[in-house]
N, C-alpha and C positions, 0 to 999 in steps of 0.2 A: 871036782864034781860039784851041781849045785845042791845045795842043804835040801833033803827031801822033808816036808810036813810031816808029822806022825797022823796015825785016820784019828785021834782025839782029837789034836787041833782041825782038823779038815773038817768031823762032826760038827765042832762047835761055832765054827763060823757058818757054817751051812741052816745050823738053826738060829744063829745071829740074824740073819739075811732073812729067811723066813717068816721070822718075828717080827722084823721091820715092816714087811707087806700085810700081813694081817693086820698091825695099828694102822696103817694107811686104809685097810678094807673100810676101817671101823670108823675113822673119822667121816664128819659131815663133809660133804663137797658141797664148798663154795660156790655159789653165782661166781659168774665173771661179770665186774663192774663194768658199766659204758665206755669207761675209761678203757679197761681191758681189751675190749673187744673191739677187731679192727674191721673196720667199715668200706668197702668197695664198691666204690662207683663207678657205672659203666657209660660210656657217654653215647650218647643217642644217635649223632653223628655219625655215617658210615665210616671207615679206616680205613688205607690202603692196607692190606694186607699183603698183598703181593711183595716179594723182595725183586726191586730191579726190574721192571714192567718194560716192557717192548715200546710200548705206549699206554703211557697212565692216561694220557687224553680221553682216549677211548674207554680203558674204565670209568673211569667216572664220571663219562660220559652216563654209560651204562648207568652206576649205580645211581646217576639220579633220576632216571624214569622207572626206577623199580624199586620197592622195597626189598623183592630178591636179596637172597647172599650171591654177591655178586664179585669177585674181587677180592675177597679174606684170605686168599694165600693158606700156604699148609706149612705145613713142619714133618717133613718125610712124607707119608703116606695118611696123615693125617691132620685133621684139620689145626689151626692155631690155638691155643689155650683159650686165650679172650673169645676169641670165635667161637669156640666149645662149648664155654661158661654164658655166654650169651644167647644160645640157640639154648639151654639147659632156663637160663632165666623167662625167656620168651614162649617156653613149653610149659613151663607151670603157670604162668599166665597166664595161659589158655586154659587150662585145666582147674585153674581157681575158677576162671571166668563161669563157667558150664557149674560146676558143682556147688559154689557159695550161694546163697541167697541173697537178695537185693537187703543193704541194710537197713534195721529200722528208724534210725534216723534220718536215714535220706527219704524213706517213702513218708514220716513225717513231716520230713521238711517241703515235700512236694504238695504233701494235702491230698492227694484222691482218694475216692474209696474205694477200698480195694476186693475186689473179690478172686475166688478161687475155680479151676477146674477141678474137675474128676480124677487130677492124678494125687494116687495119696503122700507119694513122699516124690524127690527126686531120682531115685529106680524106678518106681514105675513110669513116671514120665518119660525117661529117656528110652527107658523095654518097651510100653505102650502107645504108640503115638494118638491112639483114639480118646487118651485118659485126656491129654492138656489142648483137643478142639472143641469139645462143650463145658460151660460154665456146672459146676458142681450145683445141685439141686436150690442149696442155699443160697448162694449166688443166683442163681437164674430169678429164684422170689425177690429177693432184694431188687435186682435193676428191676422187675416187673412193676415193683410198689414204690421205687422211689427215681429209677431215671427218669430223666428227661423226654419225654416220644414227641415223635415227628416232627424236630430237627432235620434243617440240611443234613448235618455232618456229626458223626460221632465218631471220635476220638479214644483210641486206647493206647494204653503204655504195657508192655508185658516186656517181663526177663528175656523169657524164650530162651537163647542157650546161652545167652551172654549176659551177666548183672554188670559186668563191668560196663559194660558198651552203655545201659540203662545209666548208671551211678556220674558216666564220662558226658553224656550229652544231651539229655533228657530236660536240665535247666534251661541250657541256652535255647535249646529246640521247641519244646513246647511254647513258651512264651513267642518266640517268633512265630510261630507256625498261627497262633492263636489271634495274634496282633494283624498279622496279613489276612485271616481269613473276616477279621472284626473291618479294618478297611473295605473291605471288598462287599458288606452287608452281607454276609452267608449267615445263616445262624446256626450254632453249635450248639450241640450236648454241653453237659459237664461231663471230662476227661474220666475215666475209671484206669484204674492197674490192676491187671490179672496175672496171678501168682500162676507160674508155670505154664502159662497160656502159647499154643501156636496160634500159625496163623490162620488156622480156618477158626477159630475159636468167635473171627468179627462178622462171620456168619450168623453164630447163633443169638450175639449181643445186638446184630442189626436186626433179625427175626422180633428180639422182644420192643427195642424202641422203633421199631419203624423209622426210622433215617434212612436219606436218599444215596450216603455216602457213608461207610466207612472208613476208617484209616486207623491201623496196626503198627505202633510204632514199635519196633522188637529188634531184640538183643540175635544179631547172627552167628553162626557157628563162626568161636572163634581160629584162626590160623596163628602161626608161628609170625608172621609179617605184624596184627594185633589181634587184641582182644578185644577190642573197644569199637568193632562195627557195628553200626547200627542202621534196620535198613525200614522203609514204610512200606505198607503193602497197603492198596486202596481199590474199594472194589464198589462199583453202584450197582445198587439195588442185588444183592446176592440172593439164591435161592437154592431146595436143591438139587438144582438143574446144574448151579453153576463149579468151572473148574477153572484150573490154574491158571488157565490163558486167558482167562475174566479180568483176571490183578494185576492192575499197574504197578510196578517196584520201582522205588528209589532208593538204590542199596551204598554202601561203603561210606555212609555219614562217620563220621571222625576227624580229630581235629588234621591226621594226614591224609582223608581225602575229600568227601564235600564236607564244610565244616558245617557243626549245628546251629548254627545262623542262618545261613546261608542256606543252609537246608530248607528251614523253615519257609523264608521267604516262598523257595521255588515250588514248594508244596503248596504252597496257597495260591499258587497260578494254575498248578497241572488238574487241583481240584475244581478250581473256578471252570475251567476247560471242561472235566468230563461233567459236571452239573450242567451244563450248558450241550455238553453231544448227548446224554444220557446215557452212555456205555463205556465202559472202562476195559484195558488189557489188550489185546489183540485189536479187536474193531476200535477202540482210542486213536491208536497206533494207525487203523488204515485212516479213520478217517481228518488225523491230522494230514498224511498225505507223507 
């Protein structure tokens, strides 16, 4: 038979053991140094995923006219780890993008001035949509006593639901977009950035400077595909009479679909265009033809 414990020894190893995890409670917990901690890189690059493809041609065919999940293969009934862990990274991504604020070294390094609407924090903006389409009181004095009036073109920068999209492409864009409209002799505003600003919000900024031409450069709701779209909405002579079908958009600026270069340039044509028909949006559209 094997040697049975007496409950003495049984006690006292049971409060040995015990007493070990209470010194552990008590100690300080360490950081984990740089060193420590293991780093995972995920490459940008679509994956076949699939095991054993029919025809991988065809996928990836596929996957490159789409940023779609396209092709990532499962693992039983469920998608791939990488896959999982990457649709997980590209969801908080989106969800930084929307709730963070544009940071203040980048709206430094930009130089504009910046003003506010009506929304008081980021809940009410996102609850109230009427809070982030007119400029906040103080704001409205401001451009009244120190913009620019009657300008072609007045130029805004705003978050809108995306900082990231703003922080991604707002250097290269603006300057291009500024540089094409300076060749083409248009005259412009100085730029302003409004905190929390939609897009009817160049409505009320066009009311105070009298410009023939707006244009809202804004951070769009981001998707799981990115975070970083950014789209222009351009509207002549707005009033309020006018609605959605008023505004020209030039949406999916980022560096995976029109790039902020590139953007720029085309912007400074489409604008030259409706300064020249006098209407933007729908009638732009009939009467380019």
């Amino acid at each position: 038979m094997m040697n049975e414990l007496n409950v003495e020894e049984i006690v006292n190893r049971v409060l040995a053991e015990l007493g070990k995890k209470q010194q552990q409670k008590r100690e300080p917990v360490q950081q984990a140094s740089s060193a420590d901690t293991e780093v995972i890189h995920f490459p940008e690059t679509k994956e076949m995923g699939v095991q054993n493809p029919n025809n991988r041609a065809v996928i990836e065919r596929a996957q490159s006219l789409t940023p779609g999940r396209i092709g990532i293969g499962r693992a039983g009934t469920r998608m791939r780890t990488t896959s999982y862990l990457q649709f997980r990274i590209d969801q908080a991504a989106a969800q930084d993008a929307v709730i963070k604020d544009v940071s203040e070294s980048f709206l430094q390094e930009l130089g504009l001035p910046i003003l506010h609407t009506r929304a008081k924090d980021m809940q009410d903006y996102l609850m109230n949509l009427d809070s982030g389409r007119r400029l906040s009181d103080e704001s409205a004095a401001w451009l009244q006593k120190h913009g620019e009036k009657n300008k072609q073109v007045q130029i805004i920068v705003s978050d809108g639901l995306s900082s990231s999209s703003v922080e991604a492409n707002t250097k290269d864009l603006l300057p291009a977009l500024l540089q094409g409209l300076q060749l083409k002799k248009i005259s412009v505003a100085q730029p302003v950035f409004i905190k929390r600003g939609r897009v009817w919000a160049q409505d009320h900024v066009a009311s105070i400077v009298n410009c023939d031409l707006v244009v809202s450069l804004i951070g769009e709701r981001p998707g799981l595909a990115t975070a970083e779209s950014l789209s222009a909405y351009m509207i002549y002579r707005p009033n309020e009479q006018s609605v959605e079908s008023d505004r020209t958009v030039i949406s999916n600026i980022h560096k995976g679909g029109t790039t902020p270069v590139e953007a720029g340039a085309h912007l400074a044509d489409i604008i030259a265009e409706i300064l020249e028909c006098k209407v933007s949006g729908v009638k732009y559209t009939q009467l380019r033809g």
